[in-house]
C-alpha positions, -999 to +999 in steps of 0.1 A: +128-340-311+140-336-348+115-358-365+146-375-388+161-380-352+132-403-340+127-420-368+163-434-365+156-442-330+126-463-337+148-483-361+172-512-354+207-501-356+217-520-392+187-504-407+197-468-389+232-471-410+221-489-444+195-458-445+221-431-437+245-443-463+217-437-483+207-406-474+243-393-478+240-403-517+272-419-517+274-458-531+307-476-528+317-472-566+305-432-566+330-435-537+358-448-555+356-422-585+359-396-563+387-398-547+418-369-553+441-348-532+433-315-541+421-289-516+431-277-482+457-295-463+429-309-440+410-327-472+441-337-483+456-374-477+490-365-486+494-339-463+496-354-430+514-332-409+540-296-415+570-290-394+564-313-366+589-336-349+595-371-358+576-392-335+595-402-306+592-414-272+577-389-246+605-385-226+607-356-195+639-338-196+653-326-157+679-305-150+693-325-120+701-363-116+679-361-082+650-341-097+648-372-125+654-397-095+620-381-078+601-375-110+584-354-099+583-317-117+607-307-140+621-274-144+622-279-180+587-286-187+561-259-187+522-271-188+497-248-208+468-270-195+442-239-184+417-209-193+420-202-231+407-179-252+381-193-274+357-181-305+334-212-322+323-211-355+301-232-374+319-234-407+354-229-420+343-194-439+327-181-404+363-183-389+379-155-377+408-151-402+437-130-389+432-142-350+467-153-347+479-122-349+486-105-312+471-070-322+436-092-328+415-087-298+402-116-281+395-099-251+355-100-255+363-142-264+348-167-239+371-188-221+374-224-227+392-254-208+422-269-218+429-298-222+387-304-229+365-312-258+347-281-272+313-296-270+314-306-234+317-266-226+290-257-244+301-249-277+288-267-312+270-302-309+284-336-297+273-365-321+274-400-314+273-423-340+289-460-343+293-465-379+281-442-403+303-410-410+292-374-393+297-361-430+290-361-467+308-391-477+331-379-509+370-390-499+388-372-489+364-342-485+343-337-454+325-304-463+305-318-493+270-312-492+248-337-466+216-348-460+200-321-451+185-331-411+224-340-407+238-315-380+263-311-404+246-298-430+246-264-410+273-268-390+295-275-422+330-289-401+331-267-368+364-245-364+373-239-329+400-210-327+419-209-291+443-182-281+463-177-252+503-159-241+529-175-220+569-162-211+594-183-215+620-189-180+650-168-180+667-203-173+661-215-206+675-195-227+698-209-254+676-236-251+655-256-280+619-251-271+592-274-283+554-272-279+541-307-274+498-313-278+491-347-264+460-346-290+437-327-307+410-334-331+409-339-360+431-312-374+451-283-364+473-249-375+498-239-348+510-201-353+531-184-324+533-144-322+516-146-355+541-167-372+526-198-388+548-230-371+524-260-389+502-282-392+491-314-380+462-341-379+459-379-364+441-369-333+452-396-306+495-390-313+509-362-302+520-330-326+553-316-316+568-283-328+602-269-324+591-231-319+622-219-309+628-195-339+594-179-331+599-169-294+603-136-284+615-120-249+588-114-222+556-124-238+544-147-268+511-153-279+502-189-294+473-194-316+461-227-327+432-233-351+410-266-343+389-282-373+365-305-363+370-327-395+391-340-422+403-363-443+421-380-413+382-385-401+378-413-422+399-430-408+387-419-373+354-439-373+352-451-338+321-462-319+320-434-296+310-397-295+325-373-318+341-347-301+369-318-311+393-301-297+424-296-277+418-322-260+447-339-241+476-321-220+491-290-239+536-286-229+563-261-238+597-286-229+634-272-231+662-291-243+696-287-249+707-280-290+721-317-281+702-339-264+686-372-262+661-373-290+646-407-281+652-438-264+639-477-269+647-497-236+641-537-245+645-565-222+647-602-228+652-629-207+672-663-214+661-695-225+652-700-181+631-674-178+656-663-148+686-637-162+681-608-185+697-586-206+687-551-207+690-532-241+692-497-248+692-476-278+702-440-270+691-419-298+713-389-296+705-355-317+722-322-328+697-293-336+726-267-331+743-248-363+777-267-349+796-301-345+786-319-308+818-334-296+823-360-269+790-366-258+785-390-235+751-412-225+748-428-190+719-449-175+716-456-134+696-490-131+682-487-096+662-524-086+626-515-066+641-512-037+662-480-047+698-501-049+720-490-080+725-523-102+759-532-105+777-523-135+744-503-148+766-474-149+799-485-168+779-512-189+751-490-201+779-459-212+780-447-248+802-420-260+799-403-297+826-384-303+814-358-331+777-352-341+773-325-369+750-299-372+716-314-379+728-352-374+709-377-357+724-410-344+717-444-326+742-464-305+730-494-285+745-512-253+733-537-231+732-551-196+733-583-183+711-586-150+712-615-129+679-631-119+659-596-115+617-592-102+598-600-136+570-575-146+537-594-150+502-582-145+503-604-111+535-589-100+538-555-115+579-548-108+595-519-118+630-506-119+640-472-129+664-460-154+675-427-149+696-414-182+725-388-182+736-372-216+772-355-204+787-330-227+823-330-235+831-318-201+810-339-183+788-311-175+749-325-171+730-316-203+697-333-188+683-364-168+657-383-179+639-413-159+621-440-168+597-467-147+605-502-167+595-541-158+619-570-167+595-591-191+594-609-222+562-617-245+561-652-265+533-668-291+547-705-289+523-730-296+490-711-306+494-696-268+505-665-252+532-668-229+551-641-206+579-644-188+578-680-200+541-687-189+514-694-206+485-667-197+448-669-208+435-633-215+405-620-197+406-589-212+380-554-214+380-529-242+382-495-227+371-461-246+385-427-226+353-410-216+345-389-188+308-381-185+317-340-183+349-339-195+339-360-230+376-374-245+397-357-212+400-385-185+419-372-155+445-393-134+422-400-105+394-411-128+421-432-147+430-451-118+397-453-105+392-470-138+419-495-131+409-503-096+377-515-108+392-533-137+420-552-113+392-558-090+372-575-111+402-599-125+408-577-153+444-587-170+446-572-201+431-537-217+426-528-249+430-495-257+393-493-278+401-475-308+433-453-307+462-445-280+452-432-247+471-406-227+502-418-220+498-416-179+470-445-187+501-466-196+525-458-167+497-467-145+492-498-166+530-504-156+524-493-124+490-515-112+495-544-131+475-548-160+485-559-200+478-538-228+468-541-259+479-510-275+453-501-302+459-478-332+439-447-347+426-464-376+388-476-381+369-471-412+337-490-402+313-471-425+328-489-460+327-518-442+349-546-424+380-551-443+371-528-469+395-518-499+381-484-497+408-471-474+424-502-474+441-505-515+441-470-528+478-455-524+467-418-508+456-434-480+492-455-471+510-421-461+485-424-433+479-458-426+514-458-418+514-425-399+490-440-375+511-472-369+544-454-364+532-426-341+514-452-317+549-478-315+570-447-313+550-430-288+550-459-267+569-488-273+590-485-239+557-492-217+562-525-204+522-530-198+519-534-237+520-568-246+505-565-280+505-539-307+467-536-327+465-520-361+431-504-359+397-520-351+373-526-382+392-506-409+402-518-442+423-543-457+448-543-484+484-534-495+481-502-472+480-521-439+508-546-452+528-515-452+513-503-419+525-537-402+561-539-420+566-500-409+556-508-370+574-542-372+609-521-380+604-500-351+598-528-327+597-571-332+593-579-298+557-577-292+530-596-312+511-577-336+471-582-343+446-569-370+416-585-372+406-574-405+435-590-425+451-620-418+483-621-436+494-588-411+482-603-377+495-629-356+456-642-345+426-650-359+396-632-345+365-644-342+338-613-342+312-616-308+309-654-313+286-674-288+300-696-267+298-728-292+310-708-323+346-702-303+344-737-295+344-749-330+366-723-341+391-737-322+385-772-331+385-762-368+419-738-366+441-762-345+469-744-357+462-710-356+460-692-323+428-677-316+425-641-297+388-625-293+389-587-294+356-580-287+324-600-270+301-600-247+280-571-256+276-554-222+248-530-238+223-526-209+209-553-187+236-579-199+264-600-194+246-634-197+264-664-202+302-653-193+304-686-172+301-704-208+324-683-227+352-687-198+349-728-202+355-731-234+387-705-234+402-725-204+395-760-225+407-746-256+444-743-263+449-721-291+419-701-273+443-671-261+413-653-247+392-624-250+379-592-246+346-583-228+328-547-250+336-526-230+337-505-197+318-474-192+287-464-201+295-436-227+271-409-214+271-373-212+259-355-183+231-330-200+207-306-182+174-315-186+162-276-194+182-251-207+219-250-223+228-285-231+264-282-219+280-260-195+297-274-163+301-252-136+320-264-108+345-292-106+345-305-145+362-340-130+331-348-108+319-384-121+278-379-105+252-358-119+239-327-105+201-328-097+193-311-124+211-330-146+206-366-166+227-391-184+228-379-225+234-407-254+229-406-288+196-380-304+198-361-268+216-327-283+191-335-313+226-347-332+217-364-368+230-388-377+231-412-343+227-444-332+208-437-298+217-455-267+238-482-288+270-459-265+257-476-235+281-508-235+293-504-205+304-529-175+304-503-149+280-465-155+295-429-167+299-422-128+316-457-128+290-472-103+296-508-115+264-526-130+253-561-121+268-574-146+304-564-136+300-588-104+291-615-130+326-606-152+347-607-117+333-644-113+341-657-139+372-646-150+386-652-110+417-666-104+406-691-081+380-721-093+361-743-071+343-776-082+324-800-059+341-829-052+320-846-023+300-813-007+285-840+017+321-845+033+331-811+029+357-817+001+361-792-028+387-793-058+405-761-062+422-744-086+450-723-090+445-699-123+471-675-112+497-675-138+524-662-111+510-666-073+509-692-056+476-697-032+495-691+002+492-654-006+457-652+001+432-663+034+405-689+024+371-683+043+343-709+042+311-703+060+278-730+061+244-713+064+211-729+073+180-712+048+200-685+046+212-677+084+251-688+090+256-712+120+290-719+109+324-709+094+361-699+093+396-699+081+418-728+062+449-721+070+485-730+051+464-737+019+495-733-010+491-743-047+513-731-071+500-713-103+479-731-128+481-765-103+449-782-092+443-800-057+413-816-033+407-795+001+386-805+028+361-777+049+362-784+082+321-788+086+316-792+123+304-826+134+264-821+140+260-800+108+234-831+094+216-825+125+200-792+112+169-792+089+165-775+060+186-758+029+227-756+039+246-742+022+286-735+015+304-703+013+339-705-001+359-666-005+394-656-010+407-627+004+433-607+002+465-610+032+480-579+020+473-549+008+474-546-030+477-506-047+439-516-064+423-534-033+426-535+006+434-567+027+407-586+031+391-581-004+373-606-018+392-615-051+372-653-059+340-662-041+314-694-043+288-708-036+273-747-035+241-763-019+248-794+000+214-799+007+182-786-011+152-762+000+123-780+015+096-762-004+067-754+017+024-772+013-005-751+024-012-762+058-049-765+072-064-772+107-097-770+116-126-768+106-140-748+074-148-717+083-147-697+044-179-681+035-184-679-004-201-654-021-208-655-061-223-633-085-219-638-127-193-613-121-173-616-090-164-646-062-161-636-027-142-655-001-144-646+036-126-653+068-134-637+107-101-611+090-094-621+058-116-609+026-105-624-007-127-611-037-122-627-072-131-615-106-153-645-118-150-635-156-110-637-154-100-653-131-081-627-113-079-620-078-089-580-072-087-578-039-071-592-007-080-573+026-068-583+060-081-570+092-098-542+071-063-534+052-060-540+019-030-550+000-036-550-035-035-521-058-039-539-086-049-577-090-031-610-095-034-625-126-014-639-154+013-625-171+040-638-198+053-607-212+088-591-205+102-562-219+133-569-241+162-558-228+189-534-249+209-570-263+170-579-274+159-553-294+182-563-319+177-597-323+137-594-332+126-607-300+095-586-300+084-604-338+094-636-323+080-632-288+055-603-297+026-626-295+027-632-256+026-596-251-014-596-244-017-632-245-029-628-206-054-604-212-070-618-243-070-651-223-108-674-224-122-684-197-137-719-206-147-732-171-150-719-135-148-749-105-153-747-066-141-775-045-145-775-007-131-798+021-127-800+058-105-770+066-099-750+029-119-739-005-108-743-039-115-727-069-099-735-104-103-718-132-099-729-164-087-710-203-077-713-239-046-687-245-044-672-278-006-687-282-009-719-298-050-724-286-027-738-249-046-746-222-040-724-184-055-734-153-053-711-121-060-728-092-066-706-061-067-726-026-077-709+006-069-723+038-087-714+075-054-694+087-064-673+053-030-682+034-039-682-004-023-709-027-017-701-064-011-725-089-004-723-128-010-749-154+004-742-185-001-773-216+009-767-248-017-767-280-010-785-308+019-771-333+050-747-325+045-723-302+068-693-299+093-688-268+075-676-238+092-645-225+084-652-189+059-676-173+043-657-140+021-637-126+015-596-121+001-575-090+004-543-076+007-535-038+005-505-020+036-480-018+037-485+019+049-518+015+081-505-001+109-530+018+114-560+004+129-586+024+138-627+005+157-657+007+175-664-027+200-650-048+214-618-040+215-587-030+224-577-068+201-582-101+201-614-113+186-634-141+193-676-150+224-665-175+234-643-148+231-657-113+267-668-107+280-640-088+246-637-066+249-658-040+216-676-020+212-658+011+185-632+033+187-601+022+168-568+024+164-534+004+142-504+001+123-501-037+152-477-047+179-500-043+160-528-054+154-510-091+182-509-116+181-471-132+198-484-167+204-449-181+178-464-212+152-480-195+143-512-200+135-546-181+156-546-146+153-557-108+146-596-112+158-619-084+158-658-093+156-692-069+139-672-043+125-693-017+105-663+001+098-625+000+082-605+023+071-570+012+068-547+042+057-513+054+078-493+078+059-510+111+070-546+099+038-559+085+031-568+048+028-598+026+049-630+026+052-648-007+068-686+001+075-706-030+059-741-042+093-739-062+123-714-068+107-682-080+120-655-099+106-620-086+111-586-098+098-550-085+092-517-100+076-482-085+058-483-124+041-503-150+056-519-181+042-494-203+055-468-185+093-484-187+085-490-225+080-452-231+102-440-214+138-429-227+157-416-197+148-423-163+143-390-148+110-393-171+099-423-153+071-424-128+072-426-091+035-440-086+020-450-054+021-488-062+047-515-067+043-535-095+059-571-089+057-600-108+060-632-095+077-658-119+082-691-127+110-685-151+121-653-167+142-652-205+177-645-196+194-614-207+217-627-233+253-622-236+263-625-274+256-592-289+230-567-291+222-566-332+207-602-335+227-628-317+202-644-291+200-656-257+215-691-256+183-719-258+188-733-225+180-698-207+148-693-227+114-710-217+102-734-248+068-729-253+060-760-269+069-779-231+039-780-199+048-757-171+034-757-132+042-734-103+031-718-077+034-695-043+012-693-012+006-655+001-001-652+034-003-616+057+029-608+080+015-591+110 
C-alpha cells in the first residue's frame, strides 16, 4: 500500500481533507487570485458546450401512429451502445492526435464497452474521494501541478479516445440526423469522418449534435475524445467514485427538417382535487433551408385502460401555418378532463399521449408517445401536499452505481433498485448528486415513487455555501447550464415532485440566477437548495439528531422544514430511525426526510492480479470467487477517503443490510399502539396518504416463549388514509391459561399483487408482549455431591460428569468438560470492550471509551470466597477495575445437575467514569458447536437503537449466517433480549445459555483483534473456535452521522450507574 495512502486511512475523515487541501498548496484567497478563462476549451468556464442542441425533452420519434402506441422500437432511432475502439492515455500530450481521421488505424486498439466507465474495464485508476478535489486546485485549471503521491500527479487528466463506424438506413435519407450521448465525463470532442462536429461538458445532461452535414453514403466513422477532467469538475464534486467516460446510452435519431423540437405536458387539477386540465406546449422547429407551411400538431389521450379521451384529439390540435427556415415556435392548448385516475406514489396512474405532427397534406411526419400521471404538487401551510394531500416524505438518496459497471446501471438493476426501495416504504428519491438516466424516471412514473430531481452542481471542497463558485461571474454560464439541462431534460416526468439545485455547492448571485433560469422553464414544482435560502423553498437541517429536528421545528414555525440527508447508513447503522420518524409525524412544518443513502458504493476488484477486467456478464451484481468488494485506497488511488463510500441501506450486490429492515419499520404505512394488549385491543393507524386499509389482509398471531398456539385473519378492517381507530384481536378464550411469555404478532399483507411486491407481502409488521418472560433460578436437589480442588493457582470443581476448572488468580473459568468433552476453547471471563462501529470512528469513541478496552484483563483480584450448602458450591470472586478504581464481583454457583450460574457485579468508584462500551462477558467454544439456536429478537442483527424490525421469536442459523460480512469489518452479529441460546454441533448436543435477564449475544468464527486488523473480509480468519460474548447491554450503533454525531444517551451504558446480570450454562445432551 502507498504509504501516503495509509496514512489517510488511519486518519479521521475531516483531518484526511483539511490535510489534502494542504497538500495541494492551495488556500482559499490563492484560490481566488487565480482564477481566468484562458486555455483549452475544457479549462475554460466560458466555454461550456460547441454546436450542440438546445436542451430539450428526450422525445422518441416513430414512423407510425401504432409503433408510438406500442413504444416499443423505433425505426428512427439507431443505438450505438457496443464494442468500441479504444486507446487510454495518461495525459492530454500522450493522446493520439489525428485519431479521428478514418485512414488512422485503430485496428491493433483494445475494445472497450459502451455505454461503461473506462476504469471499470481496466483502463486508468478509479478514485474515490468525498470532498477534496482529484486535482491541483487552481480554477479553472485541472492539470496544475499536485501533490506528488496524488494519482494525478502522473496520470495528469486521463484522455480516453473511442472510435467506432456505423451506416446510416436507406430510409432516412433527407432526414436530419442527430447523435445524442446520454452522458459522458467530464468533457468531450465529437468529430465524424474526420470532421470536427463539437464540444461538450456537464457530464449527467445529455450532448446532442446535428451531424447531418457530416454523413456520408455507406460508411462513417465517429470519433469522440473523452477527458477525464475539467473545469466543469469543480463543479462535479460528488461523494462518490470518480469515474470517466462514455458512460450512459450513445443514439443516432432521424427527424424530419420539421418536426417537433420539444414538448412540456402540465397538468393541474381544480380547486376539488377532482377535474383537470391538461396543457400542452408543442414546440414546433424548421431546420430545413425553406418555409414549413400548414403544419399541423395532434395529441391522442388514451386513459389506462387504452380508451381515447374524448375530445383529446380536436381539443389538443394546433396548426402553424408558415415556419421559416431556421424558426422555432411554441403554441399551447389545453384539455379539460373530467375526474381522471390521479398519479400518486400510492397509485401510480398513467395515460399516454401519443403526438402527431402532420405536414400540409396531412401526411405523418412522426409520432411521438409519452406515459404521463394526472397530478399536482402544493407547499400550503409549511406542508407538502399532492393531489390535494398532505404527504410526509420518507425519502432515500440514491447514487447510480453498479458494482462492475461503475456509473452504467442497467434497467433490471434499476428496477431491482426500486423494488427494494417500494418494499421498504420508500416514497420519495433523490437523485444524489446529478440527473440519472432518464429510464430511472419513467420507472419512477411507472412503480410509484416521488422524485426529487437533483442537479450536477456540488462544490464541497471550498466548502458549504461557499462564494468560491458561488459569486464570481465565469462560473454563472454554468451554474445555469446545469439547472436548465436537468428541467429541460425532464420536466415532463410526473415522478418529479421537486426540482434540487445541487447538493453542497456554493452560494451567491450565481445560483439566484440558476433558480430564476429553472423557474422560467417550469413554476409548477417546488424548488430546494440547501445551501442558500433566498433560492429554495425549505430549510434544511444537515444530519440533525432526533431532538435538533425537533427544535428546529419549534423555532421555524413558519418555515417548512425538508431534511435532504440523515441517517448515516455507513456500516453497522441505522440506530434510532423510530425517533427520527416521531418527531416528523408530530411536527407540521416537518415535510420529511431523506435516509444517506442506498447502496454500498463498492467495486468488485480481484484480489491478485489486474485490478479491473470483467469477463462475462458485466451486469452481474455478486462477486466472482476470486473477487472482493473495492472502496476507497484499494487501486492505491490518492487522494481517498477509504470506506467513507460504504453508506449504503442495501450492499453493491443489493443484498439488503439489517438496517434496511429497520428503515421499512419505521417509515410503514400502517402504525400500531397498544391500547389494552390484555383484551386484545390495538389502536391503528392509517398513514397511507391515498389507500384506504381494506386493500390489504391483517394477520395476528399469539405465541407462547416463542412457539405460536394461536392466530389469524381480521377481516373487513377499512380506515381511510391518515384516519386512526381501536381494533380488537380475537385472542381465543383460555389464552391466560398458558404460562409463560405471550406474545402478539400483528402483519399487513398485501391482497393483490403490486408491480414491486407479490400478494401476500408483508408491507407493516409488529410486535407487543402481553405478558413478560419468567426468567429462570438455578435449581438444586439433593444432596452435595461437588468435589473442590484448590491450588494458589487454579480451583477445581467436580461432578460424577462434569469437570469445572477455574483460574484462581483471575477469576476466569478455563475449562468446562462434560462426560469427558470439553467445551471451551477459550475461558469465560470479563469483557467490556466493543469495537466501534463505521458511524463510531468518527465521533472519538475509542478516546472516550478507549479506557475499557483492557480494563478486563488489567482487572485486581482483591478477594477469593467459597460458600457451600446442601445441594450447590459457590465461589465469588472479588476486583478493583482500573476504570474509575469500580468494584466487580463474579459470582460462579454450581449446582448437583452441574448447571453453572454466573453473576456480575458492577459498582461504580468515586468520580466520572467514562461510558462502558458493553457490559458482558467473552468465551470461546469449539467449531463443532457452530448452530446456534435462541429465543429473542430475530433472525436479523439487532442492537437496542435497532431492535424494532426484529421480532422475539425461536430461531436458528449456522455461524455464516449468523455473521454480518460488512464489506469494512467491524463490530457485527449481536442479538438483544434473548432469553436462551443453545450452541450446538451437528448431533444436537452443545451448550444452553438461559438468561437471569434479557441478554444481548453476539458470535464470530475470530477474535476482536483479528476484526480490528482487518480491512476486507476475505482477509479475515476462519479459526476453529467461536468467539461469543455474552452481554448485559451492548452501545448501540448510532444513527446520526458517522464524523462525530454520537449514539443517542439512552442506548449507551453510563458508567457512573451499578450493574448485575447473569446466565446459567448448562450441557444439552
Amino acid at each position: 500500500m502507498n504509504p501516503l495512502n495509509a496514512a489517510f486511512r488511519s486518519l479521521p475523515v475531516f483531518l484526511v481533507l483539511s490535510l489534502m487541501m494542504i497538500l495541494s498548496g492551495m488556500g482559499e484567497h490563492a484560490l481566488h487570485a487565480q482564477q481566468n478563462t484562458e486555455g483549452p476549451d475544457w479549462e475554460n468556464p466560458s466555454v461550456i458546450n460547441i454546436n450542440t442542441e438546445p436542451p430539450r425533452t428526450e422525445l422518441t420519434p416513430y414512423a407510425s401512429f401504432e409503433q408510438a402506441q406500442k413504444e416499443g422500437a423505433s425505426s428512427l432511432v439507431r443505438s450505438l451502445n457496443g464494442k468500441w475502439r479504444f486507446n487510454w492515455s495518461p495525459t492530454p500530450e500522450e493522446r493520439p492526435i489525428d485519431f479521428y481521421t478514418p485512414s488512422f488505424d485503430v485496428s491493433s486498439w483494445n475494445h472497450i464497452q459502451v455505454p461503461g466507465n473506462w476504469q471499470t474495464q481496466g483502463f486508468g485508476k478509479a478514485i474515490y474521494t468525498n470532498i477534496t478535489y482529484p486535482f491541483a486546485v487552481d480554477t479553472p485549471k485541472v492539470t496544475s501541478e499536485p501533490h506528488v503521491q496524488y494519482t494525478s500527479f502522473e496520470l495528469r487528466n486521463p484522455v480516453g479516445s473511442y472510435r467506432r463506424t456505423f451506416s446510416i438506413p436507406n430510409h432516412w435519407d433527407g432526414k436530419q440526423v442527430y447523435l445524442h450521448f446520454g452522458g459522458v465525463k467530464s468533457a468531450m470532442y465529437v468529430w465524424v469522418n474526420g470532421e470536427k462536429v463539437g464540444y461538450s461538458q456537464g457530464s449527467f445532461t445529455p450532448a446532442e449534435f446535428d451531424i447531418t452535414e457530416y454523413l456520408q453514403e455507406g460508411e462513417n466513422t465517429l470519433a469522440v475524445e473523452v477527458y477525464r477532467w475539467s473545469d466543469g469538475s469543480y463543479l462535479e464534486d460528488q461523494d462518490m467514485w470518480r469515474l470517466s467516460g462514455i458512460f450512459r446510452d450513445v443514439d443516432l435519431i432521424a427527424r424530419n427538417q420539421t418536426h417537433l423540437h420539444d414538448s412540456f405536458l402540465k397538468t393541474d387539477l381544480d380547486e376539488n382535487y377532482e377535474d383537470a386540465t391538461l396543457e400542452i406546449d408543442y414546440t414546433l422547429r424548421n431546420t430545413g433551408s425553406g418555409n414549413a407551411r400548414n403544419y399541423k400538431i395532434e395529441t391522442l389521450v388514451y386513459d389506462p385502460e387504452g380508451n381515447l379521451l374524448q375530445n383529446s384529439e380536436s381539443g389538443l390540435r394546433a396548426e402553424v401555418g408558415r415556419l421559416a427556415a431556421g424558426e422555432i415556435t411554441t403554441v399551447t392548448r389545453s384539455l379539460q378532463v373530467e375526474s381522471p385516475e390521479l398519479w400518486t406514489d400510492e397509485t401510480p396512474t398513467l395515460y399516454q399521449a401519443v403526438i402527431r405532427v402532420l405536414d400540409g397534406k396531412d401526411n405523418l411526419i412522426e409520432a411521438i408517445p409519452w406515459q404521463f400521471g394526472f397530478r399536482e404538487v402544493e407547499k400550503k401551510n409549511q406542508r407538502l401536499f399532492v393531489n390535494g394531500q398532505e404527504v410526509k416524505v420518507k425519502g432515500m438518496n440514491r447514487h447510480e452505481h453498479h458494482p462492475h459497471m461503475g456509473r452504467y446501471v442497467d434497467r433490471a438493476t434499476m428496477i431491482k433498485d426500486i423494488k427494494l426501495m417500494k418494499q421498504a416504504n420508500i416514497n420519495l428519491v433523490r437523485t444524489a448528486h446529478y440527473p440519472n438516466r432518464t429510464e430511472f424516471y419513467r420507472l419512477a412514473d411507472q412503480y410509484g415513487l416521488y422524485v426529487m430531481d437533483e442537479a450536477n452542481q456540488e462544490s464541497h471542497h471550498f466548502g458549504h455555501g461557499n462564494e468560491m463558485m458561488g459569486v464570481p461571474p465565469m462560473w454563472k454560464k454554468a451554474h445555469v447550464d446545469r439547472g436548465v439541462s436537468m428541467v429541460e431534460r425532464d420536466k415532463n416526468y410526473s415522478s418529479i415532485i421537486m426540482w434540487s439545485m445541487g447538493n453542497e455547492g456554493g452560494a451567491g448571485p450565481n445560483l439566484r440566477a440558476m433558480r430564476e433560469a429553472m423557474e422560467a422553464i417550469d413554476d409548477t414544482r417546488i424548488i430546494y437548495y440547501h445551501e442558500q435560502s433566498d433560492v429554495s423553498d425549505m430549510l434544511d437541517v444537515d444530519y440533525p439528531y432526533p431532538e435538533t429536528l425537533k427544535e428546529a421545528a419549534e423555532n421555524n414555525p413558519n418555515e417548512s422544514i425538508l431534511v435532504r440527508e440523515y441517517a448515516h447508513m455507513m456500516g453497522n447503522s441505522g440506530g434510532n430511525m423510530k425517533e427520527y420518524m416521531e418527531v416528523i409525524y408530530d411536527k407540521p412544518n416537518v415535510m420529511g426526510a431523506a435516509v444517506w443513502d442506498l447502496v454500498d458504493q463498492a467495486l468488485a476488484k480481484k484480489k491478485t492480479g489486474r485490478p479491473l477486467h470483467y469477463a462475462g456478464d458485466p451486469t452481474r451484481l455478486t462477486l466472482n470467487d476470486n473477487e472482493t468488494w473495492a472502496y476507497g485506497g484499494d487501486f492505491g488511488d490518492v487522494p481517498n477517503d477509504g470506506n467513507f463510500s460504504l453508506n449504503g441501506l442495501v450492499g453493491a450486490d443489493r443484498v439488503p443490510h439489517p438496517h434496511y429492515y429497520e428503515l421499512k419499520y419505521a417509515y410503514q404505512d400502517v402504525w400500531f399502539e397498544g391500547e389494552d394488549l390484555q383484551q386484545g385491543r390495538v389502536e391503528l393507524i392509517n398513514r397511507y396518504d391515498f389507500t384506504n386499509l381494506d386493500q390489504f389482509e391483517f394477520r395476528w398471531q399469539l405465541s407462547q416463549n416463542g412457539q405460536s398456539f394461536a392466530g389469524g385473519v381480521i377481516d373487513d378492517l377499512r380506515l381511510e388514509p391518515h384516519e386512526r381507530a381501536v381494533i380488537d384481536v380475537p385472542y381465543p378464550a383460555n389464552w391466560q391459561d398458558r404460562e409463560g411469555e405471550i406474545t402478539l404478532e400483528l402483519s399487513v399483507h398485501l391482497k393483490e399483487d403490486k408491480q414491486w411486491a407479490e400478494s401476500g407481502f408483508a408491507v407493516a409488521e409488529d410486535q407487543f408482549v402481553v405478558r413478560e418472560y419468567d426468567y429462570p433460578e438455578l435449581g438444586a436437589t439433593g444432596e452435595n455431591e461437588i468435589e473442590m480442588e484448590e491450588t494458589d493457582s487454579r480451583i477445581s470443581l467436580t461432578l460424577p460428569d462434569v469437570e469445572l476448572t477455574f483460574d484462581r488468580t483471575n477469576g476466569s473459568l478455563t475449562s468446562y468438560r462434560v462426560k469427558g468433552e470439553e467445551y471451551l476453547e477459550h475461558a469465560l471471563e470479563p469483557y467490556f470492550w466493543k469495537l466501534p462501529n463505521d458511524n463510531q470512528k468518527g465521533s472519538q469513541y475509542i478516546q472516550r471509551l478507549g479506557a475499557w478496552k483492557y480494563a478486563a484483563q488489567n482487572r485486581t483480584l482483591k478477594d477469593v470466597s467459597v460458600n457451600e450448602s446442601d445441594s450447590r458450591l459457590e465461589l465469588v470472586f472479588d476486583f478493583t477495575l482500573p476504570v474509575g478504581n469500580a468494584d466487580y464481583q463474579l459470582r460462579y454457583v454450581l449446582s448437583n445437575e452441574g448447571a453453572l450460574q454466573v453473576q456480575a457485579d458492577y459498582q461504580p468508584g468515586e468520580g466520572e467514569t467514562p461510558l462502558i462500551p458493553k457490559f458482558g462477558m467473552r468465551l470461546a467454544l469449539s467449531k463443532d458447536y457452530d448452530t446456534i439456536e435462541w429465543y429473542g429478537r430475530g433472525p436479523i442483527e439487532n442492537y437496542q437503537d435497532r431492535k424494532h424490525a426484529s421480532h422475539l421469536g425461536i430461531y436458528q442459523l449456522a455461524l455464516d449466517e449468523f455473521v454480518v460480512p460488512y464489506i469494512a469489518p467491524q463490530d457485527n452479529a449481536n442479538r438483544t433480549d434473548t432469553r436462551w441460546i443453545v450452541f450446538k454441533n451437528s448431533s444436537g448436543k452443545g451448550l444452553k445459555v438461559k438468561g437471569l435477564q434479557a441478554l444481548s449475544f453476539r458470535a464470530w468464527p475470530y477474535m476482536e483483534q483479528d476484526l480490528e486488523r482487518a480491512e476486507h473480509n476475505h482477509e479475515l480468519p476462519d479459526s476453529d473456535f467461536i468467539n461469543v460474548n455474552l452481554d448485559l447491554k451492548v452501545h448501540g450503533v448510532g444513527g446520526v452521522n458517522s464524523w462525530g454525531k454520537r449514539t443517542l444517551p439512552q442506548y449507551t451504558i453510563d458508567g457512573n450507574q451499578p450493574y448485575n446480570y447473569g446466565f446459567i450454562l448448562e450441557p444439552v445432551e
